[in-house]
LOKEKOL-429868 format. One record per residue (C-alpha): residue number from 1; chain; x, y, z. Coordinates in pm, 1 decimal, always signed. Example, Ala and Ser with C-alpha at 12.3 -4.5 7.8 and 13.67 -1.06 7.14 Angstrom:
2
- num	cadena	u	v	w
- 1	A	+1230.0	-450.0	+780.0
- 2	A	+1367.0	-106.0	+714.0
This chain:
291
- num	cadena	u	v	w
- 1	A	+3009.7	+1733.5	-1099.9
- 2	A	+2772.6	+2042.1	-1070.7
- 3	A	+2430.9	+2025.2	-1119.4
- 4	A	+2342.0	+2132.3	-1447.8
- 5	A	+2079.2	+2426.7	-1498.3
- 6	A	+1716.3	+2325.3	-1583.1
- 7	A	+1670.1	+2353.1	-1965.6
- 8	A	+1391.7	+2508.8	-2110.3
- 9	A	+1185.3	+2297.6	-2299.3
- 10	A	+794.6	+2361.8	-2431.5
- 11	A	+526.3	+2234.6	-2308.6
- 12	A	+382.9	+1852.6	-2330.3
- 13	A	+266.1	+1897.2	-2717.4
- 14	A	+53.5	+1639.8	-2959.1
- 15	A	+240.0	+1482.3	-3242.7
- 16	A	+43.2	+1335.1	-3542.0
- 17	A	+122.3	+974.0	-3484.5
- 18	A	+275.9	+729.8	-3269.6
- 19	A	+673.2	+695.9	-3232.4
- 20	A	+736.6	+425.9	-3463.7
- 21	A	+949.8	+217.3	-3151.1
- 22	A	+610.2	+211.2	-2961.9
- 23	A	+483.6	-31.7	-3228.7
- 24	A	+801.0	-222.1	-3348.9
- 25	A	+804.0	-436.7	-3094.2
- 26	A	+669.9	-563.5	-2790.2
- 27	A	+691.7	-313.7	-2472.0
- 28	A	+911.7	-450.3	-2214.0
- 29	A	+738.8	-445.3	-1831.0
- 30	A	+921.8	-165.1	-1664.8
- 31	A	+774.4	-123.9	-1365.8
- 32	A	+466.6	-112.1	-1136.5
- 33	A	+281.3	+52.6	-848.4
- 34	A	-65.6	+26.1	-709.9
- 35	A	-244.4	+211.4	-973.5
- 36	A	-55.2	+145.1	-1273.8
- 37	A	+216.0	-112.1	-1459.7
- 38	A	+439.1	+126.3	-1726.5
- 39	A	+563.2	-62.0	-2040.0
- 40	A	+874.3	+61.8	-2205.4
- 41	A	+1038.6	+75.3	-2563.8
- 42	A	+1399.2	+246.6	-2601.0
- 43	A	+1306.4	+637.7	-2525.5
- 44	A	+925.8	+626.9	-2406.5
- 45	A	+706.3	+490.3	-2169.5
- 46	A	+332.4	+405.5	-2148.3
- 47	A	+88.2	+293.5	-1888.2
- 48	A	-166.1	+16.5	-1829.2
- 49	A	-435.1	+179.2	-1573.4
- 50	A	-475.8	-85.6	-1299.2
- 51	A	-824.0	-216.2	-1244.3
- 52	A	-1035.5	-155.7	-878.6
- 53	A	-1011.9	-561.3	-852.6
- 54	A	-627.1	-584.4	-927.6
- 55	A	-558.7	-273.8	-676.3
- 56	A	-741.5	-418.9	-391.7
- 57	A	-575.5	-745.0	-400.1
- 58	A	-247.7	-551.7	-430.8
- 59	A	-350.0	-369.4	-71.4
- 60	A	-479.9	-678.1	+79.7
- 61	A	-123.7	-897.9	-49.5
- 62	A	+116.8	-599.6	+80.3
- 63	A	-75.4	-577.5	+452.6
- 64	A	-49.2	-967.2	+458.2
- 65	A	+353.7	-948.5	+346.3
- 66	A	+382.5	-711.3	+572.8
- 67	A	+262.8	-944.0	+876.4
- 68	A	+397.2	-1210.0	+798.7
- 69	A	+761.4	-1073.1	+677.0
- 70	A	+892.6	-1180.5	+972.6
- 71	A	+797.5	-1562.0	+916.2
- 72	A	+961.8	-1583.1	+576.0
- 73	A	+1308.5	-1683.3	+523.1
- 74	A	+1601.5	-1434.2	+425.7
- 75	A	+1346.0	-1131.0	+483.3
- 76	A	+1161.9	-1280.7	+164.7
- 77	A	+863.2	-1108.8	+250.2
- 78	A	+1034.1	-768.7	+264.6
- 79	A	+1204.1	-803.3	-74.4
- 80	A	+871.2	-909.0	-211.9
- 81	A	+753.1	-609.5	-132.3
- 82	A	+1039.8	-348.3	-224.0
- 83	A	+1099.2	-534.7	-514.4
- 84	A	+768.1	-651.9	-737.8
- 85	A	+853.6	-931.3	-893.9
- 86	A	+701.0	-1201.5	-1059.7
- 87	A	+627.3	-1416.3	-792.4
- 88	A	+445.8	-1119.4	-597.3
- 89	A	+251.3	-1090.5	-966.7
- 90	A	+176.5	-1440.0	-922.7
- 91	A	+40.8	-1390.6	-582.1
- 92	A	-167.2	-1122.9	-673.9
- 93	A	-362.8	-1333.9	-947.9
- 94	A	-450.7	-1547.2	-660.1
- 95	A	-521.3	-1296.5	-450.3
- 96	A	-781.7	-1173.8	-739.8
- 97	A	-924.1	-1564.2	-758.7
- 98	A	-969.6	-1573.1	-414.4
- 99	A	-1158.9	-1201.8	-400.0
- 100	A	-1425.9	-1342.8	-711.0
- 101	A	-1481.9	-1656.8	-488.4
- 102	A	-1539.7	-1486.7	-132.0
- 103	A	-1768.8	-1221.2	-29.3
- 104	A	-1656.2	-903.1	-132.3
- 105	A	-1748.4	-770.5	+204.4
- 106	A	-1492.3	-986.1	+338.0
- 107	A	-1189.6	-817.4	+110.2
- 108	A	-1364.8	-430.5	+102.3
- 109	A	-1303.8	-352.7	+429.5
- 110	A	-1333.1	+32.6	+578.5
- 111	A	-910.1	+31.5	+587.9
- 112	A	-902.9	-122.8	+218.2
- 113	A	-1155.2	+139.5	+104.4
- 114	A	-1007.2	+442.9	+279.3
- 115	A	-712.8	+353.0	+160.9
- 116	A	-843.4	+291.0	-213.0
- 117	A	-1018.4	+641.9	-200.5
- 118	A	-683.9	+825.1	-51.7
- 119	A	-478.6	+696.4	-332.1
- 120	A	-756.5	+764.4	-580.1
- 121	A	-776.0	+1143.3	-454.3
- 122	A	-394.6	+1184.6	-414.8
- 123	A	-365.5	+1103.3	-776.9
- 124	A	-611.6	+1338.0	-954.3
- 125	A	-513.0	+1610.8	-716.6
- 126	A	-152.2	+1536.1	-777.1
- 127	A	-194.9	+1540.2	-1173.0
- 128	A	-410.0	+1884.3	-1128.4
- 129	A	-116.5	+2038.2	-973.0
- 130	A	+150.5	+1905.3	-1171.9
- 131	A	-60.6	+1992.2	-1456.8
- 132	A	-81.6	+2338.0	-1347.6
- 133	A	+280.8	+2403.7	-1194.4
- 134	A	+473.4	+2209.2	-1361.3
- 135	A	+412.0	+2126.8	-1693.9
- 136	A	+697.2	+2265.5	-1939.3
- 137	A	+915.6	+2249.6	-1661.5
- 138	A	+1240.0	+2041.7	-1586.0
- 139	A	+1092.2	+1862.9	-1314.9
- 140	A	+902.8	+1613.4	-1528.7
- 141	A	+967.0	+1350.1	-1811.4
- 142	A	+837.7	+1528.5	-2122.8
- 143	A	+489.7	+1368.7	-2230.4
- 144	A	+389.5	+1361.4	-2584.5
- 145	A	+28.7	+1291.5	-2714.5
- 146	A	-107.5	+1097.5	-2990.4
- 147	A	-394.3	+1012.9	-3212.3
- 148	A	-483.3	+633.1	-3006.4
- 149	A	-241.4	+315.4	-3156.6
- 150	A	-224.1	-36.2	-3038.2
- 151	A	+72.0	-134.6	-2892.6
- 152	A	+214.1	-512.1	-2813.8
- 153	A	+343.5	-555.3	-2454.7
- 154	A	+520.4	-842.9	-2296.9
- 155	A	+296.0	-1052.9	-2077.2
- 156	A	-120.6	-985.2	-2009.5
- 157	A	-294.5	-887.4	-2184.0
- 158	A	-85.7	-876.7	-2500.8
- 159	A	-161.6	-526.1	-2604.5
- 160	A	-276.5	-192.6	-2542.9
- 161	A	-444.2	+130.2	-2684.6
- 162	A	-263.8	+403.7	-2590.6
- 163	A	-304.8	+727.8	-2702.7
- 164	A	+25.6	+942.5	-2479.2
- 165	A	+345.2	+848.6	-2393.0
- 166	A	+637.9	+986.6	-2168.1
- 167	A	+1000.6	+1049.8	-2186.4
- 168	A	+1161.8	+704.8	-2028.4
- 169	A	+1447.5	+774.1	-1767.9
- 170	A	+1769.2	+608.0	-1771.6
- 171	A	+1706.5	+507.6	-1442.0
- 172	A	+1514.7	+534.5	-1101.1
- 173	A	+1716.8	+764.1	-850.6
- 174	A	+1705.1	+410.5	-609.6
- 175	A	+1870.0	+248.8	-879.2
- 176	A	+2138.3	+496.4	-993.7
- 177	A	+2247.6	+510.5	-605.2
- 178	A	+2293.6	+116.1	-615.0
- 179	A	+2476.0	+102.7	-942.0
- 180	A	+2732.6	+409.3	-832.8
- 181	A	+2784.5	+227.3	-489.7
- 182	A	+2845.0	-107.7	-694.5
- 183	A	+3121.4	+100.2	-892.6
- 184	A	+3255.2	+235.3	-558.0
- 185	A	+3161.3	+601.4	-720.3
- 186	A	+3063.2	+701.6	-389.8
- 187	A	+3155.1	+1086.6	-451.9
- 188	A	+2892.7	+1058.6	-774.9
- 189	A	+2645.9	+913.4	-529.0
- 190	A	+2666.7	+1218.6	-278.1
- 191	A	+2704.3	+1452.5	-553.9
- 192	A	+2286.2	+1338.3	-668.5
- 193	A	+2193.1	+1325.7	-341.6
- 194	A	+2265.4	+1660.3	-311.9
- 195	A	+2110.9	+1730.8	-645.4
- 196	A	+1775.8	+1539.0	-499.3
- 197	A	+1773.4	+1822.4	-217.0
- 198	A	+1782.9	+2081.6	-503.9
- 199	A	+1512.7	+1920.3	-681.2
- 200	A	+1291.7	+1917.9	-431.5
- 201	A	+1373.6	+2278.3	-329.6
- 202	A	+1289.4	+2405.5	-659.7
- 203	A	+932.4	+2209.5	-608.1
- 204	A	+897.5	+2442.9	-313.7
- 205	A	+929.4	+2759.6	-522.9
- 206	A	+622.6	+2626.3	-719.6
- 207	A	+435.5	+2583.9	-442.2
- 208	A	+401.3	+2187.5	-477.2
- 209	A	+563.7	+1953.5	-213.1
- 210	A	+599.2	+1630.4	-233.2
- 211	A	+459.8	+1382.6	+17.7
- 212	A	+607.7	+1075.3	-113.8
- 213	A	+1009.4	+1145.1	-164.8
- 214	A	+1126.1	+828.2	-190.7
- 215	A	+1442.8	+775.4	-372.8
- 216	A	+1234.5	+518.9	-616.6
- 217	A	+968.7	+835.0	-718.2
- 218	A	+1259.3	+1009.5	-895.3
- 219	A	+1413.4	+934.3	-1205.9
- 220	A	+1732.8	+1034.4	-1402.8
- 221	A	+1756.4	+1149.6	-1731.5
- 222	A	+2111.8	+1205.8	-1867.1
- 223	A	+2186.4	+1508.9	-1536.9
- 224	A	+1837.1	+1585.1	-1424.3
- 225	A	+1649.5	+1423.9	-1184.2
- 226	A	+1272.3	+1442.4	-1257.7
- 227	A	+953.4	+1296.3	-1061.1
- 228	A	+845.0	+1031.5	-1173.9
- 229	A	+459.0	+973.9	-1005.4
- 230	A	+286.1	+1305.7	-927.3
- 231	A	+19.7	+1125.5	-718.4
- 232	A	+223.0	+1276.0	-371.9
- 233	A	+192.9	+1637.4	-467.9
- 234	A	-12.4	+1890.0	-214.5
- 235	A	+25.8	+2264.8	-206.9
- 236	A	-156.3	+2219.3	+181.6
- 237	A	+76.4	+2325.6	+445.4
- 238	A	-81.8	+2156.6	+666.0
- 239	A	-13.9	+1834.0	+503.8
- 240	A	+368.9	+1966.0	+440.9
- 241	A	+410.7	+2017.8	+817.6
- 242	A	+277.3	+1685.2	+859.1
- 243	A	+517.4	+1520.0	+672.4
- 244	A	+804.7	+1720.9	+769.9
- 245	A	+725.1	+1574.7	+1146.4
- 246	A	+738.2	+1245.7	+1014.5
- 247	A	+1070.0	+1288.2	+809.0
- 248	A	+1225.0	+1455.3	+1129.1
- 249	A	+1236.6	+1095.2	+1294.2
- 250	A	+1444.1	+883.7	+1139.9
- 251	A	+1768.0	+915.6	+990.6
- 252	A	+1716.0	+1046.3	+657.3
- 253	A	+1962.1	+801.0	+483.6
- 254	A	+1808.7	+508.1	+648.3
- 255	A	+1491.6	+629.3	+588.4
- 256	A	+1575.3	+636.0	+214.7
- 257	A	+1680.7	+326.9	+185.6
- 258	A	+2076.7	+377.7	+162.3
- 259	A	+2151.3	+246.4	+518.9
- 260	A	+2329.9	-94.3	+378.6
- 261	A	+2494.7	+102.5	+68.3
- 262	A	+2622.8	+356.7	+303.2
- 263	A	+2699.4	+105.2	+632.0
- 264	A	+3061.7	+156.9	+510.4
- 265	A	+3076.4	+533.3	+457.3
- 266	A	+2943.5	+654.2	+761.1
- 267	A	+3119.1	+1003.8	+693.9
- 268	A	+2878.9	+1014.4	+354.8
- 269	A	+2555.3	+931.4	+570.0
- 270	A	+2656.0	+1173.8	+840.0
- 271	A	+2709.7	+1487.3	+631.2
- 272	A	+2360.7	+1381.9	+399.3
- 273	A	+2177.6	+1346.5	+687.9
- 274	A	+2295.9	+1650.2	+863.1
- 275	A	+2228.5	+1866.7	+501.6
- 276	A	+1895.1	+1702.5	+468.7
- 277	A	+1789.6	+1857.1	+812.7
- 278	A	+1938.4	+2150.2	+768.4
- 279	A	+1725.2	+2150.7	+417.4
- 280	A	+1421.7	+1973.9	+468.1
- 281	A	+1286.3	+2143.6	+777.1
- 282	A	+981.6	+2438.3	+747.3
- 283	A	+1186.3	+2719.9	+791.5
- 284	A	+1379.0	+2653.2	+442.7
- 285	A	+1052.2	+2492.2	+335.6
- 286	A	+875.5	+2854.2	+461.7
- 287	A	+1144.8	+3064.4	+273.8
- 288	A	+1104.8	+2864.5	-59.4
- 289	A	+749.9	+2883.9	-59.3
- 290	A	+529.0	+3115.9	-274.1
- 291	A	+365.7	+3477.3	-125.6
């Protein structure tokens, strides 16, 4: 199947009031990430803003998975963290006790707060640019805005005020890769990979790259892939040739994440990889960029 051509579609715009799904029901827990948890009703999407106190004990959890993943059983510690779950939730409230009851010196160290400040200043520069580049564009979930509603979600706190919502994707690009592979539709699964280059070369033509490509940041939405966290955005080449370095040492398939869905195809990994460095390199980058 050919990748379908980017429709044009206007620009984020207010509505006067809340879809009526948003408020028939509880929102189901979607999904999460260190600065937000997104809540979900049949075709939209809204966010919970994490606080400082739930994000640091998210940091401090994930370092201490991340040493110890080789102690737990069955990679346990790994899955914890690719896959948030409730039990890593459940970890994390006691990761929050255990924060009120020690010294916060002893939890805000320099690493914790450089890396609290990075992710703050990645994700107001990355909404800037998106903001400015890409807004009314195909490469985004449409985002409508509202007069501010309370909303019920499933779990803490019970409900929300939210006053925008966004356009809710059938599925992660992670996920649509392991549901194709489950179907054996592995010639689906290399056509959107080679969509996902596309994608990302038409961010290039906008001047935006992004610095966290992960298969999980992109969403699909009927034959488009959009992005689904703008936090990784920079239009600084030096931070583009940065990352390009890093992305030229590993194999790009493993790297993704599709090493055990592809372990069996090896001719489908070989001719990925091979287009992704022939595609993701700075020359192409270079070409695609904005004079």
């Amino acid at each position: 199947m050919a990748p379908q051509p980017a429709r044009a579609r206007s620009e984020s715009h207010v509505v006067p009031q809340i879809p009526q799904e948003l408020t028939r029901a509880p929102l189901r827990r979607l999904g999460e990430g260190i600065g937000k948890v997104v809540y979900a009703s049949e075709h939209w999407v809204v966010c919970r803003e994490r606080t400082p106190l739930e994000m640091v004990a998210l940091i401090v959890l994930w370092k201490a998975l991340r040493k110890l993943e080789w102690l737990l059983p069955g990679a346990w510690g790994k899955r914890l963290r690719d896959r948030p779950s409730r039990q890593i939730r459940f970890l994390r409230v006691l990761v929050q006790g255990a924060i009120l009851v020690f010294p916060r010196a002893l939890w805000f160290s320099s690493h914790i707060r450089e890396v609290m400040r990075l992710y703050h200043r990645r994700s107001v520069r990355g909404e800037k640019l998106a903001q400015a580049h890409l807004t009314g564009s195909d490469l985004l979930p449409e985002r409508i805005a509202f007069p501010p509603e309370r909303v019920r979600i499933g779990g803490w706190p019970g409900w929300l005020m939210v006053s925008e919502a966004a356009e809710r994707v059938d599925a992660t690009l992670h996920q649509k890769m392991i549901h194709l592979a489950a179907e054996d539709r592995f010639d689906e699964l290399e056509e959107w990979l080679e969509r996902l280059l596309e994608v990302r070369q038409a961010g290039w033509r906008r001047g935006l790259f992004s610095l966290d490509a992960h298969l999980k940041n992109f969403g699909t939405i009927g034959e488009r892939i959009v992005l689904l966290d703008t936090g990784g955005l920079t239009n600084r080449w030096i931070e583009v040739e940065q990352r390009l370095a890093q992305e030229s040492m590993a194999q790009p398939h493993v790297r993704l994440g599709l090493g055990e869905l592809l372990a069996e195809h090896a001719e489908i990994a070989q001719r990925f990889d091979q287009r992704w460095k022939e595609t993701i390199n700075a020359e192409v980058v270079r070409e695609c960029w904005p004079r």
